[in-house]
N, C-alpha and C positions, 0 to 999 in steps of 0.2 A: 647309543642311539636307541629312541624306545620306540616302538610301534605296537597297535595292539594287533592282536589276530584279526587276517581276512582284511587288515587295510594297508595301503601303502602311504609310506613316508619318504619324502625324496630329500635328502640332506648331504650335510659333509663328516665324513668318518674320519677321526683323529683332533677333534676341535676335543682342548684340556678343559675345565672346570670352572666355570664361572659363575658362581653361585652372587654376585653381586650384578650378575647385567639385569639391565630393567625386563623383566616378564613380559609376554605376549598375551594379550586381556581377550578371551574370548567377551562378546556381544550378544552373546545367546543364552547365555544363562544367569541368575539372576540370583542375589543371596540376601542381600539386606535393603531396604528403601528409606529413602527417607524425605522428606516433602522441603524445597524451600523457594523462595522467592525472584524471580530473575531481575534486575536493577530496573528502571526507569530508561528507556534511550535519552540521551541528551539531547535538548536543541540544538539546530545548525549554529556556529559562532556568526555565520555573515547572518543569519535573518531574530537579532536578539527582541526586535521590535515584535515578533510574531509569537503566541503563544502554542507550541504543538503539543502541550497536552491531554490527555485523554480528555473527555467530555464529561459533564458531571455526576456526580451518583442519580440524581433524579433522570438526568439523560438515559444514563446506562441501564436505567433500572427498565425503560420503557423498551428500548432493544428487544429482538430474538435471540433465541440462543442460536440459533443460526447465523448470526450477525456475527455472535460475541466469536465464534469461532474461527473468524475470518480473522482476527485484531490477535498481532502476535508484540505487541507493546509491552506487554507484563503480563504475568500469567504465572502458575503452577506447576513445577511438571517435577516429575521422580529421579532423583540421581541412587543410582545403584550401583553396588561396589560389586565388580565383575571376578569371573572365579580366573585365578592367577595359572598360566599354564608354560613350563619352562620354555628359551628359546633353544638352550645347549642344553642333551641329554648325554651325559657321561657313562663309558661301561669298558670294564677291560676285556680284555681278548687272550687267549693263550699264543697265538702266532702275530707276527707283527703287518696291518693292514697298512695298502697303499690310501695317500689321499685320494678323494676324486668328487666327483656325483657319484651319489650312490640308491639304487633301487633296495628298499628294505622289505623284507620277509618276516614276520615270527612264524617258528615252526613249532615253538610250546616250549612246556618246559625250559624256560631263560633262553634259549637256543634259536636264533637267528640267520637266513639267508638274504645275502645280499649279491648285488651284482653293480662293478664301479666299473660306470657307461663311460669314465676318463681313461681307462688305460685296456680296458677289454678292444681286442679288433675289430673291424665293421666288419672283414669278414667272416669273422668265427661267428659273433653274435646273429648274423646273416646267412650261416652256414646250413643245412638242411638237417646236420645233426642236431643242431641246436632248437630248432622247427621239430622234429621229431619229439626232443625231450619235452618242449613245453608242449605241444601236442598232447602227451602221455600223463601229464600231471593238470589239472584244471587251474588249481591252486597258483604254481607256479603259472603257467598261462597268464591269471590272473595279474600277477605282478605287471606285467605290460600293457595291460589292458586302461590304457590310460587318454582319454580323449584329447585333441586339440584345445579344448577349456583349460583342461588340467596341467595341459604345457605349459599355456601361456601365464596362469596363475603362478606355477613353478617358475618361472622367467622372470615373473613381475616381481614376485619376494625376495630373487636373489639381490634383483637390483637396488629394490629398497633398501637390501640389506647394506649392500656396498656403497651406496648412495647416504646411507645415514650415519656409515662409518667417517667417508672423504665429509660429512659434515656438509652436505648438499640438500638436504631435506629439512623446511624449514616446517616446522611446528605449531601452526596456528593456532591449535585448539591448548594450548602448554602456553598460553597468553592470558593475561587478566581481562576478564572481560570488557574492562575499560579500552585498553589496547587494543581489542576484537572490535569496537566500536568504532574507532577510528579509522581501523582499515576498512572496516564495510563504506564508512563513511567517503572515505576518499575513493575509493572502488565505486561503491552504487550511484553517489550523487554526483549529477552533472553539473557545471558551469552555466550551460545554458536551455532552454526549454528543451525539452522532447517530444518524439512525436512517436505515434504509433508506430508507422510503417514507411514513410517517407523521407527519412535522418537519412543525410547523404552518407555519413561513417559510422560506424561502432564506437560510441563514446563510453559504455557503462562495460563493465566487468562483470556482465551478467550470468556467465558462466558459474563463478562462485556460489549461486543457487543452488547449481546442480553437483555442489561437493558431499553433502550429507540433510538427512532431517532438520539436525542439530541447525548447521548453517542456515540455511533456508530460513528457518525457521526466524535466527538472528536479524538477518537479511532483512527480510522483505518489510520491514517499516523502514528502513532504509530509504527502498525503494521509491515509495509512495511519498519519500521527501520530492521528489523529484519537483522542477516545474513542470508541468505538461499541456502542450501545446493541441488543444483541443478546439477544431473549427466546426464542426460538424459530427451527428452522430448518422453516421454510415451502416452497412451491414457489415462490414469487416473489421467495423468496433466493437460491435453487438456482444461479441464472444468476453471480453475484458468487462464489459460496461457493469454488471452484478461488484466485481471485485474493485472498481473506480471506484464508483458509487461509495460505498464503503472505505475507502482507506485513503484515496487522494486529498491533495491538503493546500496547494497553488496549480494554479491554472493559467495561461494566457490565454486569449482568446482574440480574434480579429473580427471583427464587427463590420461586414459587407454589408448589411440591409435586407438579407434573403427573406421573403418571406415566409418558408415552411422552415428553413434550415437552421437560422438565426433563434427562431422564436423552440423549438425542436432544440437546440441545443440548450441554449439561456433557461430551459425549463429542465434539464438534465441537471445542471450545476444546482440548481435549488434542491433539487432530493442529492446533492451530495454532504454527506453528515459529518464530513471532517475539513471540509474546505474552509480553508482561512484568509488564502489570501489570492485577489483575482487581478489581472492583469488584462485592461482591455487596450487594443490594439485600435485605434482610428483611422478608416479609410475612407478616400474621397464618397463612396457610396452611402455612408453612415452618416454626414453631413449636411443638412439642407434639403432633406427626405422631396422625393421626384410626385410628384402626384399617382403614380400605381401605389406610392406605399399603403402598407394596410393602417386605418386610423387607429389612433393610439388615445386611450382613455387617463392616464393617471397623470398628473404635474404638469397640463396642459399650460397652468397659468404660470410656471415656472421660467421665469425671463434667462435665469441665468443658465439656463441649458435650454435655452429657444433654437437654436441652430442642430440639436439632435431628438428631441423629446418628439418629434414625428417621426423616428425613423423605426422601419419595423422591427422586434426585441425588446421596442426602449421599453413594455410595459412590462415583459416577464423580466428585462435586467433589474430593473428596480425594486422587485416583489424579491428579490434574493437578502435573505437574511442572516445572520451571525455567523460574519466575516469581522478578520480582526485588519484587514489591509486593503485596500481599491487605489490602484494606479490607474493611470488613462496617460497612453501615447501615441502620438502619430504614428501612423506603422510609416517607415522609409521605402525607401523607392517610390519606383511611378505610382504605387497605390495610392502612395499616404497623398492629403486632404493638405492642396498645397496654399488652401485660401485660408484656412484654418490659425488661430492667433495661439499663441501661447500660455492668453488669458484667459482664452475662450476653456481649452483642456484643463489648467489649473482649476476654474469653476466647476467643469464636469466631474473633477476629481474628487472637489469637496463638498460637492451636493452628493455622489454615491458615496461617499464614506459616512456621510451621516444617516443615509438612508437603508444602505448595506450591512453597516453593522451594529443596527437595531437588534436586540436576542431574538431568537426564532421564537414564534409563537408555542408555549405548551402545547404537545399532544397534535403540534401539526399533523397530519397526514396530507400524502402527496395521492391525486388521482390514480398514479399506478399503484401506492403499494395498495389504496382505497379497493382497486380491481383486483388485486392478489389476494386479499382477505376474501370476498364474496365468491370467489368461485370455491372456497373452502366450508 
C-alpha cells in the first residue's frame, strides 16, 4: 500500500496484484485537451409536427452573449484525458500481516507504520498508554487526526467499492450519448403540463440535475421540453422568469379575462424566444367579454372569432409571433364556457394559427429588453 509522507491513506492490506482493474481518474488535474462537438438533442417522438430547433444564424447572431450562455443545446466544451492513479497498491512485507482496515504511515525510507482498526482492541487503542505514545509523537498523533468528513468519505468509497463489485452501481456516464438522451428524456419530460409551484406530486426526476456539471448541463434542454402551465406572472415566478424567457418552448395558458394579469402575462409569452407551441385554455370568463372589459383594438371586424375578440388579452394574444402550433380548448369543469360550440374553438383555432405563426418581425425589441438597454 503506498501513501506519501505526512498523509493518510485508509485501505486494505493483503489485496494481490491487479494490474488490469480499471484506474481511479483523478478530476483535477489535466494533461491533454482537445475540442469537440456535442450532438444536437433530438426532438420529442410524440410532438413530430413541432420544430425545436435552434433559431436561425441571423436570429442567433442578434442574441447576447449573455443569452448564448443560458442555451446548453450544442456547444463546445473540452474533453481531457485525466492522469491515471492506481486503485490496488502492492508491496511485500518481511512478517506476515492480518487483513483489516488499516491506518497507513510512511515513516521514509520505503518503511511504513500502520495500525489494523479490525483486529487492534478498543481497549488498548483506548488505553492511556496508547494516549501517552501518541501524545509524545505529533506525527503519529497525526494519523488519527481524521474528521467526521473524512469518515464518512472513507465509508462512502468502501461502499462504492463493494457495490460495483455485487454489480449494483449502474453507470450512466459509460452510456452513448444517444442513450443518455433518452433517459433524461424519459426522467425530465412530463406527460402532462407543469407548473411552477402548485403540481399536486413530484412528476420529473429533477434530482438528476444535481448529479454533476456534466449532467446538468445535458439536462436542462430537457427540461425546458416541458409543457408549462403558466397563468399569470406573480412575484414568486419573477425568480425563473430571465431563464423562461430564454429557453421555454410549449405553454398552456387559461384565458380568464383578467385585466392586468391576462394582458401581463400574454405579453410575457411574446418576448419568449423559443416558444413554439401555445396551448390556450377557454373559460366561461373569456367568452362574450362583460362590458368592464377593457376595449380591444385589432380584428374588431373579425366575425369568426366575434364571441372573444372583446375579451381582454385578445389584443396582446394576437400580436404573438413565430409560433409553429396554436391549439384552443375548453378548459373542463365548472370553468369551461358551457355555451361555447365546438365550431366556434375550431375557428378561434385557425384564425390564431395564421396569425401566430406569422415570423417575428426583424430586430423586434420588446419594451423591456428596450428599458434594459437605456439604463446602460
Amino acid at each position: 500500500m503506498r501513501a506519501t509522507k505526512g498523509s493518510l491513506t485508509i485501505g486494505r492490506v493483503g489485496a494481490s496484484k491487479a494490474k488490469n482493474e480499471t484506474p481511479y481518474r483523478s478530476s483535477s488535474k489535466r494533461v491533454a485537451k482537445e475540442i469537440i462537438e456535442i450532438k444536437k438533442l433530438p426532438a420529442r417522438a410524440s410532438r413530430k409536427q413541432v420544430n425545436y430547433k435552434e433559431e436561425s444564424e441571423k436570429e442567433s447572431e442578434v442574441e447576447s452573449e449573455e443569452d448564448d450562455e443560458g442555451d446548453y443545446g450544442f456547444g463546445v466544451v473540452e474533453v481531457v484525458e485525466e492522469v491515471k492513479k492506481e486503485v490496488f497498491a502492492t508491496f511485500e512485507a518481511g512478517t506476515e500481516l492480518e487483513e483489516g482496515l488499516c491506518i497507513v504511515r510512511s515513516l521514509g525510507g520505503g518503511k511504513y507504520e500502520l495500525v489494523n482498526l479490525n483486529t487492534v482492541p478498543r481497549g488498548l487503542i483506548a488505553s492511556e498508554d496508547t494516549g501517552n505514545i501518541l501524545k509524545g509523537d505529533p506525527e503519529r498523533r497525526g494519523m488519527f487526526a481524521i474528521n467526521k468528513e473524512q469518515w464518512d468519505e472513507a465509508i462512502l468509497k468502501t461502499e462504492l467499492a463493494a457495490k460495483s463489485a455485487d454489480g449494483h452501481i449502474f453507470r450512466l456516464m459509460k452510456l452513448p450519448l444517444e442513450l443518455r438522451f433518452k433517459i433524461y428524456e424519459y426522467a425530465i419530460i412530463a406527460n402532462v403540463p407543469i407548473r411552477p409551484t402548485t403540481a399536486p406530486s413530484k412528476i420529473l426526476g429533477l434530482a438528476l440535475l444535481r448529479a454533476s456539471r456534466q449532467i446538468y448541463r445535458e439536462c436542462r434542454p430537457f427540461f425546458y421540453q416541458n409543457n408549462f402551465k403558466i397563468n399569470s406572472i406573480v412575484k414568486n415566478f419573477m425568480p425563473y422568469r430571465e431563464s423562461v424567457t430564454k429557453n421555454v418552448q410549449e405553454i398552456t395558458f387559461d384565458w380568464w379575462g383578467f385585466s392586468q394579469k391576462d394582458i401581463a402575462t400574454l405579453t410575457f409569452f411574446a418576448q419568449c424566444k423559443k416558444l413554439k407551441v401555445l396551448h390556450i385554455m377557454i373559460t366561461k370568463w373569456s367568452v362574450d367579454a362583460a362590458p368592464y372589459h377593457r376595449r380591444q383594438h385589432t380584428f374588431q371586424n373579425e366575425d369568426s372569432v366575434k364571441r372573444f375578440r372583446k375579451t381582454n388579452g385578445f389584443d396582446k394574444l394576437v400580436a404573438i409571433r413565430g409560433l409553429q402550433k396554436v391549439t384552443v380548448q375548453n378548459c373542463a369543469g365548472l370553468y369551461g364556457a358551457s355555451d361555447v360550440t365546438q365550431e366556434e374553438l375550431v375557428a378561434l383555432e385557425a384564425f390564431l394559427m395564421r396569425e401566430l405563426t406569422k415570423p417575428r418581425p426583424d430586430g423586434a425589441e420588446t419594451k423591456a429588453s428596450k428599458k434594459r438597454k437605456d439604463r446602460y
